[in-house]
One Martini backbone bead per residue (centre of mass of N, CA, C, O) as a GRO file, in nm:
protein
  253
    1UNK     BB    1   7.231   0.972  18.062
    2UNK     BB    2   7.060   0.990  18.357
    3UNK     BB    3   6.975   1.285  18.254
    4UNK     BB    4   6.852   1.230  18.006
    5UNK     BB    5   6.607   1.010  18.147
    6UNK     BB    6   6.494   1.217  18.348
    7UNK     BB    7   6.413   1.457  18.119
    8UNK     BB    8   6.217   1.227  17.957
    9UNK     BB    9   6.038   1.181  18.225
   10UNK     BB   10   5.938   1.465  18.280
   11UNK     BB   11   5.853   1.438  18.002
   12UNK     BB   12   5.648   1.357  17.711
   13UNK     BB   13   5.839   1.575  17.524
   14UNK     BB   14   6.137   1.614  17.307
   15UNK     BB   15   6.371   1.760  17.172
   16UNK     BB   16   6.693   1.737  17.057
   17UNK     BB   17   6.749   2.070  17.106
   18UNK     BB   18   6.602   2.076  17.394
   19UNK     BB   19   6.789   1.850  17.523
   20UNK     BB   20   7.063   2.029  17.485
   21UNK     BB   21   7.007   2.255  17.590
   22UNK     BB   22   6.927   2.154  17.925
   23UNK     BB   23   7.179   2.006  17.927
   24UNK     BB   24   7.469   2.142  17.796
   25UNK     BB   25   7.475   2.012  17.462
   26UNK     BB   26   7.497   1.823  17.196
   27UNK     BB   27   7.354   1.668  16.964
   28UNK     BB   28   7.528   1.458  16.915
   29UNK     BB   29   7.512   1.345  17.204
   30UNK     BB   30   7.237   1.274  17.220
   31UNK     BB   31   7.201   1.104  17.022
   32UNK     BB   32   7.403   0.895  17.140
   33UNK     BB   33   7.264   0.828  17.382
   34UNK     BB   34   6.977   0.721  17.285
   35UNK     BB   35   7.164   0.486  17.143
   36UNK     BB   36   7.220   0.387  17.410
   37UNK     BB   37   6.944   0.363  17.552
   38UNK     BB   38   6.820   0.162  17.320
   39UNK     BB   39   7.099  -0.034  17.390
   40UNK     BB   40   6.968  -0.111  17.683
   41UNK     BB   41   6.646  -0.126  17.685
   42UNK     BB   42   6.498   0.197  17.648
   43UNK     BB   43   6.176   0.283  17.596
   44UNK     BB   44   6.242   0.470  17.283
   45UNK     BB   45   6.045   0.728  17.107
   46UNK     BB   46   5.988   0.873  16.778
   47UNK     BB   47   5.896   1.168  16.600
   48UNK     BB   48   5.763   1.361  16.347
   49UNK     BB   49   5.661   1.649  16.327
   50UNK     BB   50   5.420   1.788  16.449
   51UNK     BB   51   5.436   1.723  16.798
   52UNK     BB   52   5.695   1.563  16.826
   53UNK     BB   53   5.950   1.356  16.918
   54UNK     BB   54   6.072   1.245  17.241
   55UNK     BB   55   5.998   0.946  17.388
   56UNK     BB   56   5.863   0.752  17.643
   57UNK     BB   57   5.737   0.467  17.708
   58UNK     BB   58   5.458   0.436  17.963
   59UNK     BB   59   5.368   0.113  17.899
   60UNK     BB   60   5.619  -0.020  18.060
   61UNK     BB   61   5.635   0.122  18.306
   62UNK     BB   62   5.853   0.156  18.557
   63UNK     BB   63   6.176   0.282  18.594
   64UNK     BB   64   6.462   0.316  18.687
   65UNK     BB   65   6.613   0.522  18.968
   66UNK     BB   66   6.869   0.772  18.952
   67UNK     BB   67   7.015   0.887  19.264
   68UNK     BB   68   7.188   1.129  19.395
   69UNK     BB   69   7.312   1.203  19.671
   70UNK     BB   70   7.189   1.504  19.676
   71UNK     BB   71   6.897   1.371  19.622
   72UNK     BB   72   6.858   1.226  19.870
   73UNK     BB   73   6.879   1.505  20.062
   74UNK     BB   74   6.638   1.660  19.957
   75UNK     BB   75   6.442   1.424  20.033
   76UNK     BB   76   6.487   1.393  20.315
   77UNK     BB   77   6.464   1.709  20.427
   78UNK     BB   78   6.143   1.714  20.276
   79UNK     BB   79   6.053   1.534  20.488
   80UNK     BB   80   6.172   1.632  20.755
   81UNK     BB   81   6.040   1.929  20.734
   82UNK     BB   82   5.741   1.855  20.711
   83UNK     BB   83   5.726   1.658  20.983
   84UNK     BB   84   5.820   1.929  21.199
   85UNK     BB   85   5.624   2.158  21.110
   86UNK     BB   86   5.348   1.924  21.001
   87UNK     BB   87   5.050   1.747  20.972
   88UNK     BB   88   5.093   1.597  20.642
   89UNK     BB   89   4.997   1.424  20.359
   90UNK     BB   90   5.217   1.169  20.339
   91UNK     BB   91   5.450   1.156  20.541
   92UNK     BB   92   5.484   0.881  20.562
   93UNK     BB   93   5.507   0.769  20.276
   94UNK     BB   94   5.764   0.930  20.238
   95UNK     BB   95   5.944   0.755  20.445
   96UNK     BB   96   5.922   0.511  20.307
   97UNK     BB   97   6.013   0.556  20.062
   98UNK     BB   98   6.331   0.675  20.166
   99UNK     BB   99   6.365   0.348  20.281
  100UNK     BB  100   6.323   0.176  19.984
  101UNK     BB  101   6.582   0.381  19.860
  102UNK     BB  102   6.782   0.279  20.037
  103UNK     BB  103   6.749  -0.038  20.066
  104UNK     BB  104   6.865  -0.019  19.715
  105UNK     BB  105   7.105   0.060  19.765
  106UNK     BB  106   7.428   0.049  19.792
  107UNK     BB  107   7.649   0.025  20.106
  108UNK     BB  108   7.811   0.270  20.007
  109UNK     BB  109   7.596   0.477  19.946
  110UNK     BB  110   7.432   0.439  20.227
  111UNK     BB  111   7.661   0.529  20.406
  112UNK     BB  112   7.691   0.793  20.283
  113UNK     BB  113   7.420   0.907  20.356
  114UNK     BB  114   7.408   0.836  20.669
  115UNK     BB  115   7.621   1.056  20.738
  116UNK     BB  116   7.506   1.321  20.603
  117UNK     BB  117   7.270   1.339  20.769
  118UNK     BB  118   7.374   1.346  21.089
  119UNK     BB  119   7.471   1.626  21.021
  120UNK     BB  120   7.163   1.721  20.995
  121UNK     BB  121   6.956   1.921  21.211
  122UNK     BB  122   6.666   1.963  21.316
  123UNK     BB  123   6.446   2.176  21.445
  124UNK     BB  124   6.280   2.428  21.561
  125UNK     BB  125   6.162   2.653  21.483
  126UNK     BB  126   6.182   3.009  21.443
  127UNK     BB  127   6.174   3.260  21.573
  128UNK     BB  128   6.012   3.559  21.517
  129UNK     BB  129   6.295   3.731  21.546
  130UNK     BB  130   6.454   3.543  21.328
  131UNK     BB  131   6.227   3.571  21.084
  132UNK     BB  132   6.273   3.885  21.074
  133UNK     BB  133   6.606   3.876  21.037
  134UNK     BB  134   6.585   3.758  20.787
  135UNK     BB  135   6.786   3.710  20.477
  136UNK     BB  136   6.888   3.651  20.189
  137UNK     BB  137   6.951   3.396  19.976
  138UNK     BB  138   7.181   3.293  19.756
  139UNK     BB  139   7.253   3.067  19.532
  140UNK     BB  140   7.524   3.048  19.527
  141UNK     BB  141   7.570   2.989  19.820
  142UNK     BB  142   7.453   2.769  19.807
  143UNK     BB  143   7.615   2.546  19.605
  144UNK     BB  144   7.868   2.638  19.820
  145UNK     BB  145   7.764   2.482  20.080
  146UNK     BB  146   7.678   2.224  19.974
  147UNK     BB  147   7.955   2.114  19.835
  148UNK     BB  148   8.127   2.149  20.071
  149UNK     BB  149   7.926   1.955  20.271
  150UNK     BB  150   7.967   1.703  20.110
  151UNK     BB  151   8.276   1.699  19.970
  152UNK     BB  152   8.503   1.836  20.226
  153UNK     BB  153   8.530   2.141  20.205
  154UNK     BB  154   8.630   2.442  20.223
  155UNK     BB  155   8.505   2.761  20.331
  156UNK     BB  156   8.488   3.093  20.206
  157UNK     BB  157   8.433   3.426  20.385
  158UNK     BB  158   8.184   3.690  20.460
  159UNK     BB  159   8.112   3.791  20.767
  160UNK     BB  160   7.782   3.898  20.927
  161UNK     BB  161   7.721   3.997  21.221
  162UNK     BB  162   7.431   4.099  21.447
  163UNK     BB  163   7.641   4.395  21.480
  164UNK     BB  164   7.771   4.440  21.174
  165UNK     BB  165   8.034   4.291  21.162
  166UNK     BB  166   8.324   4.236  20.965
  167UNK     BB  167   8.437   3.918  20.831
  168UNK     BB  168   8.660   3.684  20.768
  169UNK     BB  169   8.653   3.333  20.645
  170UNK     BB  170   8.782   2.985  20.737
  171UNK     BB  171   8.596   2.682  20.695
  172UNK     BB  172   8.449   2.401  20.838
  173UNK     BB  173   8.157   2.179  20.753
  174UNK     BB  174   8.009   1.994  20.964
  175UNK     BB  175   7.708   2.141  21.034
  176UNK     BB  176   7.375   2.133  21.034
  177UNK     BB  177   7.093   2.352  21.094
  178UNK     BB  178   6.775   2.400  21.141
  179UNK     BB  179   6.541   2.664  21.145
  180UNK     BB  180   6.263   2.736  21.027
  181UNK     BB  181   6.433   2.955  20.793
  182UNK     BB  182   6.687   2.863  20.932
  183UNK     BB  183   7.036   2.879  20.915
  184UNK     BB  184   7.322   2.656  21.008
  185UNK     BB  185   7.678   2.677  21.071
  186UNK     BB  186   7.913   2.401  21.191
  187UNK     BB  187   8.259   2.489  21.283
  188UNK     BB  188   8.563   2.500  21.167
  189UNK     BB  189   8.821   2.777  21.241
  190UNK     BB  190   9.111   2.785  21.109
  191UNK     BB  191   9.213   3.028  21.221
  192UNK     BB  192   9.112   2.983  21.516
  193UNK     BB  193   9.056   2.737  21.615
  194UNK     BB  194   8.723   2.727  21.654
  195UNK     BB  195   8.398   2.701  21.718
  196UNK     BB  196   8.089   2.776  21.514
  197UNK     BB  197   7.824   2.990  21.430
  198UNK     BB  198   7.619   3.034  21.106
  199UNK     BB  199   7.432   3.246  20.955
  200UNK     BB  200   7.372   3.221  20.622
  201UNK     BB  201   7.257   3.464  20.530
  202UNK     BB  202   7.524   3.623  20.567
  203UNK     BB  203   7.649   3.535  20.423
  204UNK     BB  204   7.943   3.646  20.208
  205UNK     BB  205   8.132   3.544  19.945
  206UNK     BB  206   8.174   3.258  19.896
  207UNK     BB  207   8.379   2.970  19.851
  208UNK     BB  208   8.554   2.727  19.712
  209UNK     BB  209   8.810   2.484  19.852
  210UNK     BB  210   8.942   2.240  19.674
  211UNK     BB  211   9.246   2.195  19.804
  212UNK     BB  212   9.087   2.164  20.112
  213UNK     BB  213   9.021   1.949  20.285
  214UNK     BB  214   8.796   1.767  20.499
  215UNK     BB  215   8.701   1.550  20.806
  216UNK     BB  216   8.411   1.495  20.897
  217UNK     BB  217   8.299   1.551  21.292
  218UNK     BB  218   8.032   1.638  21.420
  219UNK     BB  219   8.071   1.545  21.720
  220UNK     BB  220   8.323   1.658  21.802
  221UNK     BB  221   8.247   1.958  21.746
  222UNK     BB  222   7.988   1.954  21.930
  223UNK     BB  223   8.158   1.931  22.198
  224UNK     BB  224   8.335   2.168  22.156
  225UNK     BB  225   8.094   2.396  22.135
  226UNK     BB  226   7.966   2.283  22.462
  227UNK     BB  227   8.203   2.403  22.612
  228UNK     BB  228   8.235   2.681  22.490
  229UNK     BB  229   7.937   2.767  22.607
  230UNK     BB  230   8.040   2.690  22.940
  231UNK     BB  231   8.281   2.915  22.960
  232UNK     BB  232   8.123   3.125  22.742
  233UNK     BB  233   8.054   3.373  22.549
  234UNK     BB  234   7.964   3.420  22.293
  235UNK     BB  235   8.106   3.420  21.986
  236UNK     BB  236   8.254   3.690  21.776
  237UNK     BB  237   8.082   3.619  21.448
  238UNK     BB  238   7.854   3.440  21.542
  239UNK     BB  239   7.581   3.287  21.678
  240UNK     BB  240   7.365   3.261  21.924
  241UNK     BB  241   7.238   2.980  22.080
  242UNK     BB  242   6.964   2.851  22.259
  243UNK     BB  243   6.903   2.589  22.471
  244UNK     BB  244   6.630   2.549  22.301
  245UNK     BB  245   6.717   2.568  21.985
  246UNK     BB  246   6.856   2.267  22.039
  247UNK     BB  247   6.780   1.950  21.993
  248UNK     BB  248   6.715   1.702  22.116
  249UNK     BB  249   7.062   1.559  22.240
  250UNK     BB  250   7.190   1.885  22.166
  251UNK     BB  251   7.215   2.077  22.429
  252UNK     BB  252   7.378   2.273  22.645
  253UNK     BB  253   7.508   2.278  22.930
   0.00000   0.00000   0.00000
């Protein structure tokens, strides 16, 4: 019902066969979800004929709006990106508004987005160098690099090195690095037992293990990442990154 209200919310009007569409469920659902969120005190008006459909009634004000923990993460993520980019009309404003967002949820709802959050660490754009060696994300690889990610699952893929060589691998996700538009994955190698860094683009044939659940330690990891770089050369299947790539705060020893 939730998204059926936000669906509601985005469009003009809409029909019931559309809102099914979109929805990827059944005319019969839609319908009943309607009659619920109408018996709700949701503000649902229907028209027939040529032009009608389903919609919100507009003038009775703003209604509550319900966002799911990952959609709280792509608004903080698009507001800290774009403040990190360059001073942009409205930065501010943004801070705010996803300040009373957060504000607004319930203590343990709160309290794990800004968990998930701490793990993301934004950094200062791509070197040139490294601009133009980005290749293509899949689409599935994104929403399998989320899952595993929000959810604590592990992620199992094949990565191309820097130097062309392919391996498997199987990790731990514990920390997102941003350098846009450049991505990297801070893990646990589940099989090598030592943390690695791997660059997005590079991953192919993501998978999520369902089955293998795993607690997020961005903290842990990152020191052991940080002993790991100063004892040795970059480590072979990873991406080597340069002291001063990764955001104040966070640099290799």
């Amino acid at each position: 019902m939730v998204d059926l209200q936000a669906l509601l919310r985005a469009r003009e009007s809409a029909t019931v066969q559309e809102l099914a569409r979109d929805l990827r469920v059944s005319e019969r659902t839609v319908l009943r979800d309607l009659a619920t969120l109408r018996g709700h005190g949701v503000p649902i008006e229907s028209q027939s004929g040529p032009g009608g459909g389903i919609r919100l009634e507009r003038d009775r004000g703003i209604v509550a709006v319900h966002f799911a923990i990952n959609e709280l993460i792509a608004l903080w993520l698009a507001a800290t990106l774009s403040a990190s980019a360059t001073s942009l009309p409205w930065n501010d404003a943004a801070k705010r508004g996803l300040h009373k967002v957060l504000a607004s949820l319930p203590k343990e709802r709160a309290r794990a987005l800004r968990a998930l959050v701490k793990r993301v660490v934004v950094g200062r754009p791509a070197s040139p160098r490294i601009y133009a060696d980005l290749g293509k994300m899949a689409p599935e690889l994104l929403s399998a690099v989320e899952e595993c990610f929000t959810r604590g699952l592990c992620l199992a893929f094949d990565y191309v090195d820097r130097r062309g060589t392919p391996t498997k691998r199987t990790v731990e996700p514990h920390g997102l690095l941003v350098e846009t538009p450049a991505w990297y994955l801070l893990c646990r190698d589940v099989e090598k037992t030592a943390v690695r860094m791997f660059r997005i683009d590079r991953i192919r044939q993501a998978r999520v293990l369902s089955d293998r659940p795993f607690l997020p330690d961005v903290e842990a990891v990152f020191r052991e990442w940080k002993v790991q770089q100063a004892v040795s050369s970059p480590p072979n299947g990873g991406d080597p990154r340069s002291s001063d790539s990764l955001p104040p705060g966070r640099r290799r020893s």
